[in-house]
C-alpha positions in Angstrom: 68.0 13.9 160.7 67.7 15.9 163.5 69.9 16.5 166.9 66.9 14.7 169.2 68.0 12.0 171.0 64.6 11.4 172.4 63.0 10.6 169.2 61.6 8.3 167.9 63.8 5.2 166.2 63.2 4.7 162.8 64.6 2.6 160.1 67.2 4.6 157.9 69.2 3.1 154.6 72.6 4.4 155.3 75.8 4.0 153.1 79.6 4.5 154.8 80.8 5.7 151.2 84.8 5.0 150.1 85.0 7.2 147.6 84.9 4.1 145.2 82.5 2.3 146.9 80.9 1.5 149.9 78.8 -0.4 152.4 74.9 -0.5 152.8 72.9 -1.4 155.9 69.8 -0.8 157.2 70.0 0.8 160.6 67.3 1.3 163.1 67.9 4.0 165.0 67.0 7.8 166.4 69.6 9.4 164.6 72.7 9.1 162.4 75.7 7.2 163.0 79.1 8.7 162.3 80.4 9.1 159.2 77.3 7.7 157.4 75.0 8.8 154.5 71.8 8.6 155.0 70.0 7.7 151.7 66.4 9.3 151.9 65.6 9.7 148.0 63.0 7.4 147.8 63.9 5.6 144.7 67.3 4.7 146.4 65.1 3.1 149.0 62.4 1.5 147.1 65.6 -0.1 145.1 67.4 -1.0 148.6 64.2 -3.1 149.4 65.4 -5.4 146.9 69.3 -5.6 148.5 70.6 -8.3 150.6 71.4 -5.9 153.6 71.9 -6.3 157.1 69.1 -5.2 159.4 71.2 -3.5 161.9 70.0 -2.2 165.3 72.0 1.1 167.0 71.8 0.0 170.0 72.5 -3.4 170.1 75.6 -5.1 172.1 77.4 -5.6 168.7 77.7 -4.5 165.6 78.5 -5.6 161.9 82.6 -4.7 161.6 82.9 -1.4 160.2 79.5 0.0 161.7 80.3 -0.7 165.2 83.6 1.7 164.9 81.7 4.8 163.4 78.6 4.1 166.5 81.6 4.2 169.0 82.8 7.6 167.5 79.1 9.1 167.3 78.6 8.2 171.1 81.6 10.0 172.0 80.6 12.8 170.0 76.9 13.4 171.7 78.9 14.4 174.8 81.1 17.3 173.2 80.3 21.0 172.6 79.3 21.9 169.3 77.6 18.2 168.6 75.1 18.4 165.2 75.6 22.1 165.5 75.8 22.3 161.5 73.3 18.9 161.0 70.8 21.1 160.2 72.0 23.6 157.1 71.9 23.1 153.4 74.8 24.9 152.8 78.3 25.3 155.5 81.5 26.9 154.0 84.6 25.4 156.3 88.0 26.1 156.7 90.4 22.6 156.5 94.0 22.1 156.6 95.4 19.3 154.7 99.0 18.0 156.6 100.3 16.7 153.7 99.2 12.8 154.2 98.7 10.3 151.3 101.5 11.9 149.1 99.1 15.4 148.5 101.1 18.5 149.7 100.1 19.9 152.1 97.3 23.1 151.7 94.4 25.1 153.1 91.0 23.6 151.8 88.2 26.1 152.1 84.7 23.5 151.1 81.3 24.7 150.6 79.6 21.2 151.7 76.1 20.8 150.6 73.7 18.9 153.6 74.8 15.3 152.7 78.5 16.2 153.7 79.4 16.3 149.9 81.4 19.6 148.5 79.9 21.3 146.0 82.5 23.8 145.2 86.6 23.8 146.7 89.3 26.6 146.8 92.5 24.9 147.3 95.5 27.2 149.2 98.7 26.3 148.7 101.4 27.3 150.6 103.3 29.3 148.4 100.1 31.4 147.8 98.7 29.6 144.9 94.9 29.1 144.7 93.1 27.0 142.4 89.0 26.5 142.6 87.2 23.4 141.8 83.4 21.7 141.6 81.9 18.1 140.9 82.9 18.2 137.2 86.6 18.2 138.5 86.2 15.7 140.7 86.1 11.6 139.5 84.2 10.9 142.8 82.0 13.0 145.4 81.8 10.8 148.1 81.0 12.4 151.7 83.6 14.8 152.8 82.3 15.5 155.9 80.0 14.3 159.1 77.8 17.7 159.7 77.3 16.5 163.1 80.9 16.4 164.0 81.6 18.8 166.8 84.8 19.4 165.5 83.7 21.3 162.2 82.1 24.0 164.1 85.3 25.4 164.7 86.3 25.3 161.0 83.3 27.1 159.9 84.1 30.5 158.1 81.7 33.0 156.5 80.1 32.3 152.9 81.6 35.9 152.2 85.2 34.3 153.0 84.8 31.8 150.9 83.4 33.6 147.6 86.1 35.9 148.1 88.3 33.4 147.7 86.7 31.7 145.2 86.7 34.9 143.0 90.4 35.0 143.7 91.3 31.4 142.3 92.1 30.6 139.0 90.8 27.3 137.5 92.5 24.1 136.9 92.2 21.4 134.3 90.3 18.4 135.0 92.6 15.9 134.9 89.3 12.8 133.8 
């Protein structure tokens, strides 16, 4: 999907992934709503057809729960600087800081996220200098990490040279699956 709010709507098969599931609609809209996949591969959508899903219009008056939260967040994002300025790359290397929240200690997270919002590869910086690298085959689930058209990642965006530099330095961990 593109940044053009004056094109044309279109009917999109988008998933709001949970890491262990998720929720399917089919949204017609001109471009993505917040925090959503959209599923293009066109076996996915030939195998949707068959799906009970809600037909869901973006710019109705209401939404289905869930879906009308993420459209709220997407609306206020259009307005701010940096909006869908990484939409459009296959590959964005970011820079994220992990507080400590749901028991995980706190750390740096440098991502390479593939187009779909998904990381492919993660350096992991601990505070007492520690790094340890990781991919998909470390990880149980890949759900979305990321929406590339959240104005806010444009400010955590670092080089691909930062990244593989730190990626060289990590050491590897066992997968714990």
């Amino acid at each position: 999907m593109t940044n053009d709010e004056a094109g044309s709507r279109q009917r999109f098969l988008v998933l709001h992934d949970y890491g262990m599931g998720g929720v399917w609609w089919w949204v017609h809209a001109r471009s993505a709503i917040a925090e959503v996949e959209v599923v293009d591969g066109s076996e996915a959508v030939d195998q949707a057809k068959g799906w009970d899903l809600d037909e869901v219009d973006a710019d109705a008056p209401t939404m289905p729960a869930g879906l009308d939260d993420l459209r709220a967040k997407r609306e206020a994002q259009r307005s701010m600087p940096g909006f869908g300025a990484l939409a459009d790359r296959s590959v964005v290397y970011l820079r994220r800081r992990w507080d400590g929240e749901d028991d995980v200690d706190p750390a740096i997270y440098l991502m390479e996220i593939g187009s779909d919002g998904r990381r492919l590869r993660q350096v992991e910086l601990a505070e007492d200098g520690g790094a340890v690298k990781s991919d998909p085959n470390d990880w149980p689930f890949n759900p979305p990490v990321v929406d590339l058209f959240d104005p806010e990642l444009k400010d955590l965006e670092i080089s691909r040279d930062d990244f593989e530099a730190a990626w060289q330095r990590a050491r590897k961990e066992d997968s714990s699956f």
